[in-house]
Structures are given as structure tokens and as C-alpha cells.
N, C-alpha and C positions, 0 to 999 in steps of 0.2 A: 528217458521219456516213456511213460507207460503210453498202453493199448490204445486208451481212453483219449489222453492228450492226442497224439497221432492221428486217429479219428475222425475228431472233430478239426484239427489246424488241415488235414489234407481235405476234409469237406467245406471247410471257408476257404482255403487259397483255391480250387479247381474254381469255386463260383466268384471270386474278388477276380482271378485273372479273366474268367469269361465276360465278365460285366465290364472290367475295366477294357480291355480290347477293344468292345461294342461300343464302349462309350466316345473312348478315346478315337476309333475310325470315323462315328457322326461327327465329334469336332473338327475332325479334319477336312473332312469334306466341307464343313460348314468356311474353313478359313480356304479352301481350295475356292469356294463361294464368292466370297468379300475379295480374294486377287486374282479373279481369273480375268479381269480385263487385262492383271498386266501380263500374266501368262501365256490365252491363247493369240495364237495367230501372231503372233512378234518373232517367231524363226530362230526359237531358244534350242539350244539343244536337250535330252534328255536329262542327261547331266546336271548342268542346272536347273532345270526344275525340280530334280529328287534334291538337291542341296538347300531349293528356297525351302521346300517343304519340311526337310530335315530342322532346318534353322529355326523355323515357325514352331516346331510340336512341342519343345517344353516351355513355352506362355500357356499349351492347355493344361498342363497337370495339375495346376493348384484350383481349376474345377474340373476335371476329372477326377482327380484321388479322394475327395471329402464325399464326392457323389458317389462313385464306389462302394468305397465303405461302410457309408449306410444304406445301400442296396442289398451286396450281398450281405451285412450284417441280417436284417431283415426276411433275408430269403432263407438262410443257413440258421438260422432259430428258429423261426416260423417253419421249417420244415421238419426241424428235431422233434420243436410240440407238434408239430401235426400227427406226425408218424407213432407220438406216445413213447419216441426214445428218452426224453428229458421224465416221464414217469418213469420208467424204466432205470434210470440212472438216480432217482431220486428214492427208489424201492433198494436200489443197491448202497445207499447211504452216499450218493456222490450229489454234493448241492449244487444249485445253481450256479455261484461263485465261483466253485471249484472250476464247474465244465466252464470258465470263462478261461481259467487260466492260461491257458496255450494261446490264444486267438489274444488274449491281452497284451502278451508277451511280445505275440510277433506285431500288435499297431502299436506300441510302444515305439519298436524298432523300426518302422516305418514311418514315426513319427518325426525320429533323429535325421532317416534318411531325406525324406520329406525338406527337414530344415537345412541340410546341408545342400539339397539340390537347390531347394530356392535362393540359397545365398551364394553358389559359385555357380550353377549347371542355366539356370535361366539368367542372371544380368551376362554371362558370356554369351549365350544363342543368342539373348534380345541384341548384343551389341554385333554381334555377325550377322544377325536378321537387317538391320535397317544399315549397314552399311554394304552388305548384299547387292541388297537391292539398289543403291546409290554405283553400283559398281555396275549391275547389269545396264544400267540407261550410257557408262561410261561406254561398253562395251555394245551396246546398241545404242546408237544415236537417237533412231527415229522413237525410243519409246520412252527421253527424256524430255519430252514436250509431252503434256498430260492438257487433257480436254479441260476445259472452263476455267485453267487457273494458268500463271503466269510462274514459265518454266527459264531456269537460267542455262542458256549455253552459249560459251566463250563471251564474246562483248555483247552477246545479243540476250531481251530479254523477251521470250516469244508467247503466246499465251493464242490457242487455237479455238473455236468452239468446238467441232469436230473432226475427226479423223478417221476415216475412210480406208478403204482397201485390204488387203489381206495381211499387209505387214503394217498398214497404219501411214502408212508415206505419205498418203493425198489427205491435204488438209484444207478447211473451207470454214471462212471467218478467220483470216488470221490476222493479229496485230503484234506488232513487232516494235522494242523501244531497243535503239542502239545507244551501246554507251559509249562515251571516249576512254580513249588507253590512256589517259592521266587522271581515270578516275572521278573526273569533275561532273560527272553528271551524264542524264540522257536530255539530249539537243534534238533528237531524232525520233520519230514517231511515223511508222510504216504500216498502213492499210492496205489490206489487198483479199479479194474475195476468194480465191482460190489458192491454193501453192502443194508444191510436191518436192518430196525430200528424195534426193538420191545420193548416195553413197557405193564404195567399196572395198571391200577386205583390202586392197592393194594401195589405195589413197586414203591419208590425214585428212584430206578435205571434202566436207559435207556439202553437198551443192543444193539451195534454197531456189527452187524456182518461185517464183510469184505472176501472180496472171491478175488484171483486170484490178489495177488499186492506186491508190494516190499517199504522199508523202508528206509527212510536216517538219522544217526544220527552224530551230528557233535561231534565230541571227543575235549574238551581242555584240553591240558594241565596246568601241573602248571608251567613251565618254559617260560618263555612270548616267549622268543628266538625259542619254536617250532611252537607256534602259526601263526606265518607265511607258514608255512607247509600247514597248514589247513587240521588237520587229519579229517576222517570222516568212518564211518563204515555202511556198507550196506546188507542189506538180503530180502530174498523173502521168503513170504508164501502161502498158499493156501486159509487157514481159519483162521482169527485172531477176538476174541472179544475184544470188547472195553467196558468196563461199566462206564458210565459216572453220575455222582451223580446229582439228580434231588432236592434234600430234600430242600435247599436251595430255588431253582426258585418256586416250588409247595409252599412254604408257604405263597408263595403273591395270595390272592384270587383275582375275577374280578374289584373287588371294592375299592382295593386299587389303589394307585396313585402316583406313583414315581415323586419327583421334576424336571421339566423340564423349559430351557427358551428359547423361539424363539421368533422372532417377530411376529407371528401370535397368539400368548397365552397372549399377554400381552394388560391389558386398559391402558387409556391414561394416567394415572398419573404413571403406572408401564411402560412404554414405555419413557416417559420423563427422568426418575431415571435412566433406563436404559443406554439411549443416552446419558445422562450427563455422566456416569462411563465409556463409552467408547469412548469419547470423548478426557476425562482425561487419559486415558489408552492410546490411538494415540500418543497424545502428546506426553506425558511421553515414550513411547517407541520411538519418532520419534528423541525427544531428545539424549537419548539412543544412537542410532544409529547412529546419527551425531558425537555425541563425540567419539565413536569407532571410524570411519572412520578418524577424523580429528588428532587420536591417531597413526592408526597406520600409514598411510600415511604419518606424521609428517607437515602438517599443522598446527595444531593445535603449535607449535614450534616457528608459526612468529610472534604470539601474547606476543612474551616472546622477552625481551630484557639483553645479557649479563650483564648490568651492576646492573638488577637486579635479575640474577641468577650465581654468580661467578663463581659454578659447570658446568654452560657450556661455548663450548670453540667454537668459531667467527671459521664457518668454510671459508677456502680462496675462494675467487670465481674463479681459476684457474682451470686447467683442473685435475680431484681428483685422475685420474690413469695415473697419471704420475709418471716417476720413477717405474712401476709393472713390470711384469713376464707378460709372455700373459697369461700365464697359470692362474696366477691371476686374472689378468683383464676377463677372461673364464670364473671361478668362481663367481667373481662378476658380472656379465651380467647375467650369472645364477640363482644366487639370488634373483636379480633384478629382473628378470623377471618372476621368479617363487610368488615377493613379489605381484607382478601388477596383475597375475594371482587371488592371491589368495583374491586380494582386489575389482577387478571385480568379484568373484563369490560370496564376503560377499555382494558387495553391490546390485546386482539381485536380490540375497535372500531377502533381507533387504526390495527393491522395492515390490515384490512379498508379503512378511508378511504385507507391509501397506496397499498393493492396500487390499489385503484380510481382513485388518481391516476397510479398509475407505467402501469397499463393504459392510459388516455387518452393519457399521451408517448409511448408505444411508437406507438398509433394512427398517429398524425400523423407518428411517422418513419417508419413503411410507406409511409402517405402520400406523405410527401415520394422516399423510397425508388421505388415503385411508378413514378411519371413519368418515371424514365432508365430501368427494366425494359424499360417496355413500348416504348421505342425501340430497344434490344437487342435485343428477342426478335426483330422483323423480322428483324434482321442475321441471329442464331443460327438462327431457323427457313433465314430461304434458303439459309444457308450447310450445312444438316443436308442440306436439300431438295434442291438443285440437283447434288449428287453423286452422291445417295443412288439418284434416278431414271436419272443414266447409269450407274448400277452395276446396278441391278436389270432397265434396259430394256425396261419395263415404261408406259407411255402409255394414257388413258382413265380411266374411273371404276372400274374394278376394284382389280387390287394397290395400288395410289398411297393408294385412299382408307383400305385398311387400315393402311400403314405410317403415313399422316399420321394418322390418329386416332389410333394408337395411342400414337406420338410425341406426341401432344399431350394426350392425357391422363395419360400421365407428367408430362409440362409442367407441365400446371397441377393434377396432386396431389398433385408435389414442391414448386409454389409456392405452394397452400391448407395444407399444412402447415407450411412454413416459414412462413408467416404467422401461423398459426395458435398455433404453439409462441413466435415471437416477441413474438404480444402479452402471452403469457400471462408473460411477460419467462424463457423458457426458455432464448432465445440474444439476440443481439442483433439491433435490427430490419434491419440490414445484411446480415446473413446467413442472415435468414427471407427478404429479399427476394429477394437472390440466389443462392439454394441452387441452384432449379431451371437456374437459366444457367450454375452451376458447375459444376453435374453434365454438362448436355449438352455444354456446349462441347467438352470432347478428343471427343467422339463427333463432333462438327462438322468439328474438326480433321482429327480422322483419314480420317472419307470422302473431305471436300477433298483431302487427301494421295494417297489411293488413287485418287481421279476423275484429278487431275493426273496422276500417272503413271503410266493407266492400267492398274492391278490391277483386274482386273474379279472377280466373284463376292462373297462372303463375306467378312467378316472374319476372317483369324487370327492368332494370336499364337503358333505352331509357329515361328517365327526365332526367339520370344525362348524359349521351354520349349526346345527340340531340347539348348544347352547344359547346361539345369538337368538335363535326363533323363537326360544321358551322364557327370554329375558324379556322381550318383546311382546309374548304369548299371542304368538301367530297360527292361528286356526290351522289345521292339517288334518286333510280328510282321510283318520285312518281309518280303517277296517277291521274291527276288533274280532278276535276269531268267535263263533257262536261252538257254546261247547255242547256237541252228541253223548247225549247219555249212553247211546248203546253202542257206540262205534269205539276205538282204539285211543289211546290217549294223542297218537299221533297226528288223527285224524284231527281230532278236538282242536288242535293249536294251529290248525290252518286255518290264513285268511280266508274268509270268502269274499266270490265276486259279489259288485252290488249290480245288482241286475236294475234298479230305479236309474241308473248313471248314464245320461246319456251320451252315448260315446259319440255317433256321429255329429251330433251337433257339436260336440269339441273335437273333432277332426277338421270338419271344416271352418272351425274359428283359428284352427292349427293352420292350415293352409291358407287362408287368409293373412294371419300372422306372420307366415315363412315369407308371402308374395313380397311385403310392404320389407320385411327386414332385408331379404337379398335387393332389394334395390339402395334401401340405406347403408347396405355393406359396401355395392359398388361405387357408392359416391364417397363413403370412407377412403375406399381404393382411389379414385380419383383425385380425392383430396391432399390425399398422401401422397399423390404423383408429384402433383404442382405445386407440396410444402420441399420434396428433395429438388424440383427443377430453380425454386426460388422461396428462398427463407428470408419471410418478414412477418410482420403479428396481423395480418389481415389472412394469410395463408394459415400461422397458426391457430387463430381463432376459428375457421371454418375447420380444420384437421380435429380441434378439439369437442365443439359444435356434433360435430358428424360420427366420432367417438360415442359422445355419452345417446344421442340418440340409439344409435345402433343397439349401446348397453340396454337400455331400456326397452328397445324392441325381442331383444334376445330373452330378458328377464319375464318381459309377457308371456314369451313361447315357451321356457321350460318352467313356468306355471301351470300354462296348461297341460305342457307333458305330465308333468308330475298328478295332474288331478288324473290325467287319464291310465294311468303305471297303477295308483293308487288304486284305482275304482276297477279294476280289470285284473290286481294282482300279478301286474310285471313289474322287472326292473331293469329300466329306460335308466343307462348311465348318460353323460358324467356328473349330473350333475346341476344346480343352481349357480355356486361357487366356481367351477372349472367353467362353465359357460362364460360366463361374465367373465374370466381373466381373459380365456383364450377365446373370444368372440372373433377379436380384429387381431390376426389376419385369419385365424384356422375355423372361421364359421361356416366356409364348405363343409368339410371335414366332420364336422356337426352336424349339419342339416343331413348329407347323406346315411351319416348312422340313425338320426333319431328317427328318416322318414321310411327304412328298412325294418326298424324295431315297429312303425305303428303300422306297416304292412301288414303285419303277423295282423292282427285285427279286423282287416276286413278279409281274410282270408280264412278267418273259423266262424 
């Protein structure tokens, strides 16, 4: 490895490890965040909370590592242009390409690494993380009853509003359904306004006080005929114990591992196996279900012809309640409509059970989808990053961190939605998963393109509009240079300013314009919320709606840039053509550079 390589790979890993550290410590704290009810104050030892903790951190690397890497990519080029090393390497015949080559080499190899950790190193921690935690409540009693929802321990099913004290013992609002040990059900339903859990390292048994509550138990008889009654017997107490038998849950240590399967537990050869059995399960149930409907509806009836079922009988195609009783004819409308009743609530249900199976395949092809993702995004992120910083020449924690965040929550709200609409089986899970890398890529492309051969500044696409304009013959207010007889030929072929141009009054038709378009951007954003929260065509018609307006408001504004660049002899990038692609979502991003550029303006 020469000088050069060495160099620049030990000046990208000191800044990818420094960024990834920082980054990686805010997630953590952010997940110490979301479970620190179950953590603090429950009487954990040290121990396991660095083990919950430990168990949690690789769910954050597939957004730590893509954020990363287009951060420090960003800062470690934007700092080489800054410094004028990248001239300097470029005086010595080394191009830009070249100097990528070591830092390509090693996200290459982060890339592989990347996919191998997502598909053994995170479904094992997820499947230790949630059985963890399932073990810690085995192991603490009192922190297996969770506030507002209805918790299972031994025959009891307990459900508290809250829970009080330093270990959580004292509980207020609590209701309680007991089941029987033969499984038939809960008879029993226990109210009581207050109760307190006590326990000891030395006893199996959990002692349930109860204070101040009343009981409901259902009575059946053996007579079906009273059952309809619906007897039930009811009483209040004061102080009731409950002891509830622990021996069973305490003999699982921390270390065991109960069999569990989600899609998130599963690699990709257990993920395939999976899909394939529930694929066949769909089926097979969708089948199922068809022939029930087509049974009892009696469709399934015109597939049969009397002559080869002698048993049935050619009913008349006349009117069939002729000759009844009204009374009859009552009954039978009755029937009837009780029958149509009952075959639209199977077939709801029926719709209901598949969407809820076709949602669980979808799940698991994300899944399987999501592990070559998140080996890509490396790629894609460096490849956005490492250009993006020798074009803007820009080094440090300032500009760098706002085009990386920015870029990267694009990233992942183009790829929380594509998810999102996929499971919901909106598109396919192929193209939920990869929306967000289809979209950036040409953006990847392109900077790469423009870093390589050095186009430095903004993006535009005036090569490709200048012939649309002149097809069209779209007035452009140029400035033809006025040629000085006595001055240098140099001087001759500059524009001049046109001083008749009046600039403030198109600044503030600019500011007027930016005001109306940032609020059409946010209702864009908005609209775009509630098309990922629920996809239908009244969601996509306002998403689309809100689209072309914004277009069109953008299209105003770099009109009037352009008249104002024109008449003042700047040049205000990216563009007519890059405006309009990248309005929605990156119209910040826009507005901040073009209102920096028209700054220059009121400041000479």
C-alpha cells in the first residue's frame, strides 16, 4: 500500500470510528430511554442491566453504520478540498478516483461485514433481547404485571393501572380474571382498588394482597336450558390474599431460552423455510375458505349437473313462494336474510384472517429483504458522501452534519415508508425495501460523476433545458457583453451588470414566493405522512395535489432567481431542472443555499 492510500484510509477510519462511537452512544441512551421504566427502581442487579443493554445494541447498527459513513465520508473529503490536498494530489497526477481507492476497498469490506452481522449477529441478540427480558419478569415477579395492559401470571390474568413504590409492589386499580386449571375458561373476575405484591428469594409463593374490592363469579349450571339465565354470584371484601405459585416460572434461570419465531430472529436460510410454510399455509387456508363460502352459499351447486347427480332435483326457475302463507313467505325472508347475514360476517372474518396472514409474509420478506439493504446503504451512503464533500469543500462538524442528516433522514423516511406501504401489501416487499436506494442512487451517481471530473459547485441541468428552451423559444434575459474599444480583449467578453434591473423588487417577490412555497412544502410533508399512515386514492390524490403545486411554486421561485443571477451577473446553482426533481423532499436544502447566494446582494 503506498504513502497516499495509508493516508487518506487512516484519515477516514480515526473520523468513521469517532462519528460512529458518538453516534452509536446517542442511540443507546435514546434505547436506555424507551426501557428505563423496566429498568429503574425494580432491584436489578448490575449485571443484568449491562446484559439487557449489551442484548439491545446490534438492532442499532443498521442505523448507525449508513449514518456514519456518510458523515465521516463528508467530513474526510470536505476537509482534503478544504486544505487544497485534493489540488495538490491532482498537481501530482493522482485523480480523484484514484484517492477513492483505499476508502472504497475498506466500505466494500464493511459492506460483506455489515451483511453478515445482520444475518447471524442481530436475529441472535433480537432473539436473546426479547427472551431477556421475558426471563427478567420470570425472575422478578413484581415487574411481570405492566401498567394498563393485562399481564399473565400462573392461573391469574392481572392487568393494574398503576404501580407505585420503589420496587413497584403497590398496585392501585387492579383487576384480576382467574382461570381454571382445566383450562375451560375465566368464571372469575376480581376488582379491588388497591393491592400489594410481596415476595421472597426463599419462597415460590407470590402473596397478592388486595384491599377494598368486590368479586364476580359466573355460576353454570348443568342444565343447558338455565344457561341462558346467565347466573353469576357476587361479593365484597376488605382484605383478600391471593398466593400465586412461582416454583414453576423461578426454575428458568437467566440463561435459559425459550423457543421463539419472528421475523426479526430469523437468518436467511430460516427466513426462506419460513416464507415457504406460510405461503403454503395462505394457500391452503385461502382454499379452505373458498370452498366454505361456495358450500354454503350454494354456488359451488352449478358446477353439478342433475343428470350426473340423480339425488338432486332441477329446481323451476319460477317465482319459488308461490302458492305460501305470508306468514311463510315471513319466515322464509327471515331465513334468508339471517343466511346473507351470517355469510357476510364469515366472509369479513375470513378477509380479516388472510390480510393478517398475507401481513406476516410480507413481514418476513422485508426481513429477508432488509439484510442485502443494509449492505448497500454503506456503499450508497459513501458513494453520495465522498463526492458530495469535495464539491461543497466544506470539513468539520458544521455544513457536513447538515447535509448528512439531512440525507439521511430522507434515507430512512423514504425507507420507513416503503416498509410501511409494503407490509400493508401496498406494493411489493422488494420495492418497499429498496425504494429508498432507488431513489438516491442517480443522486450518488451523479455527484461521483461531477467529483470525477471535477465540476465543482451545484448541481444543474441547464445542458439539458437550454435545448428544451430554444425549441420553445423561451425569452432569457441575457446580458450580452458591451465590447471596450480601449480596454483588453478580456475585459470586452464580460457580462455587464444591468444596473435598469430592479433587484429589490425581485427579492422581495423572492421572499414572498419562498413564504407561500414553504408552507406548500409542509403540507406536502404532511400529506406524505398520512399517505405512509394509510394508503387509499383520496390520501393519494391530496399526496399528488400537493406535489405538483409545490412544483409549480418552486418553478416561480427559480424564475425569479434566474432573472436575478442574470441581471447582477451571478451564478445562483442548481438550477430550473434539479429544482423541480429534488423539490420534495430536499426544498430546505434549496432554499438555505439560494437565500445565502442572494445575501451576497444586499450586502454590496
Amino acid at each position: 500500500m503506498k504513502i497516499i492510500d495509508k493516508y487518506l484510509l487512516k484519515t477516514f477510519l480515526i473520523t468513521f470510528t469517532t462519528v460512529f462511537v458518538i453516534l452509536f452512544f446517542i442511540f443507546i441512551l435514546q434505547t436506555v430511554w424507551l426501557f428505563i421504566s423496566e429498568l429503574a427502581g425494580k432491584d436489578l442487579e448490575f449485571l443484568l442491566v449491562v446484559k439487557f443493554l449489551l442484548f439491545s445494541m446490534p438492532r442499532i447498527v443498521p442505523l448507525v453504520l449508513p449514518l456514519s459513513v456518510l458523515l465521516s465520508s463528508i467530513m474526510t473529503f470536505g476537509s482534503l478540498a478544504e486544505n487544497y490536498e485534493f489540488a495538490a494530489m491532482k498537481s501530482s497526477g493522482i485523480s480523484f478516483q484514484r484517492s477513492m481507492r483505499s476508502i472504497t476497498v475498506f466500505i466494500f469490506l464493511l459492506s460483506i461485514l455489515s451483511f453478515f452481522f445482520a444475518n447471524n449477529v442481530i436475529p441472535y441478540a433480537e432473539y436473546k433481547f426479547i427472551n431477556f427480558r421475558r426471563n427478567i419478569a420470570q425472575v422478578k415477579p413484581a415487574m411481570a404485571i405492566a401498567e394498563g395492559q393485562f399481564s399473565e401470571v400462573g392461573y391469574y390474568t392481572i392487568k393494574v393501572d398503576k404501580k407505585l413504590g420503589e420496587k413497584g409492589n403497590l398496585l392501585s386499580g387492579v383487576t384480576i380474571h382467574r382461570k381454571l386449571p382445566n383450562g375451560e375458561g375465566n368464571t372469575t373476575v376480581i376488582k379491588a382498588k388497591r393491592g400489594e405484591l410481596i415476595s421472597s428469594e426463599a419462597s415460590n409463593t407470590l402473596k397478592l394482597v388486595l384491599t377494598d374490592g368486590h368479586y364476580y363469579e359466573d355460576i353454570i349450571p348443568k342444565k343447558y336450558e338455565e344457561r341462558n339465565k346467565i347466573p353469576f354470584a357476587k361479593g365484597s371484601f376488605k382484605r383478600d390474599v391471593i398466593n400465586i405459585d412461582l416454583s414453576k416460572l423461578n426454575q428458568s434461570s437467566m440463561d435459559e431460552i425459550d423457543i421463539s419465531n419472528t421475523n426479526t430472529m430469523l437468518n436467511l436460510s430460516e427466513l426462506r423455510y419460513t416464507i415457504d410454510s406460510l405461503n403454503v399455509n395462505y394457500k391452503k387456508d385461502l382454499k379452505s375458505y373458498t370452498e366454505n363460502i361456495y358450500m354454503r352459499t350454494g354456488v359451488a351447486n352449478t358446477y353439478y349437473r342433475p343428470e350426473n347427480n340423480p339425488a338432486m332435483v332441477k329446481i323451476p326457475s319460477s317465482d319459488l313462494l308461490k302458492g305460501m302463507s305470508p306468514i311463510q313467505k315471513s319466515d322464509i325472508l327471515k331465513v334468508a336474510f339471517s343466511n346473507i347475514e351470517n355469510t357476510v360476517f364469515s366472509i369479513d372474518t375470513s378477509i380479516f384472517d388472510m390480510q393478517a396472514k398475507l401481513k406476516s409474509i410480507n413481514k418476513h420478506w422485508i426481513a429477508y429483504y432488509d439484510k442485502f439493504m443494509i449492505a448497500f446503504s454503506c456503499l450508497l451512503m459513501f458513494f453520495i458522501g465522498a463526492p458530495l464533500g469535495s464539491i461543497i469543500r466544506k470539513g468539520g462538524l458544521g455544513l457536513p452534519i447538515v447535509f448528512a442528516v439531512s440525507i439521511f433522514i430522507i434515507f430512512h423516511f423514504i425507507n420507513t415508508f416503503g416498509k410501511r406501504v409494503a407490509q400493508e401489501d401496498g406494493m411489493t416487499p422488494f420495492m418497499g425495501v429498496w425504494m429508498s436506494s432507488i431513489v438516491l442512487t442517480p443522486l450518488a451517481i451523479l455527484l461521483t460523476y461531477r467529483a470525477i471530473n471535477d465540476i465543482g459547485g451545484m448541481i444543474s441541468f441547464d445542458a439539458i433545458l437550454m435545448p428544451i428552451q430554444k425549441l420553445f423559444k423561451v425569452k432569457t434575459n441575457v446580458n450580452k457583453a458591451t465590447p471596450i474599444p480601449d480596454g483588453t480583449a478580456e475585459e470586452a467578453t464580460k457580462p455587464q451588470i444591468d444596473h435598469s434591473f430592479d433587484t429589490k423588487a425581485h427579492l422581495l417577490a423572492f421572499n414572498k414566493n419562498s413564504t407561500i412555497t414553504s408552507i406548500v412544502y409542509f403540507i406536502t410533508l404532511a400529506s406524505a405522512f398520512f399517505l405512509a399512515l394509510q394508503t387509499n386514492v383520496m390520501t393519494m390524490i391530496l399526496f399528488g395535489l400537493a406535489i405538483l403545486m409545490l412544483s409549480y411554486f418552486i418553478f416561480k421561485e427559480q424564475k425569479i432567481v434566474s432573472k436575478i443571477s442574470t441581471a447582477n451577473c451571478l451564478t445562483i446553482e442548481p438550477g430550473l431542472g434539479i429544482a423541480l426533481l429534488t423539490g420534495f423532499p430536499f426544498y430546505p436544502l434549496l432554499w438555505f443555499y439560494t437565500k445565502s447566494q442572494l445575501r451576497k446582494l444586499t450586502t454590496t
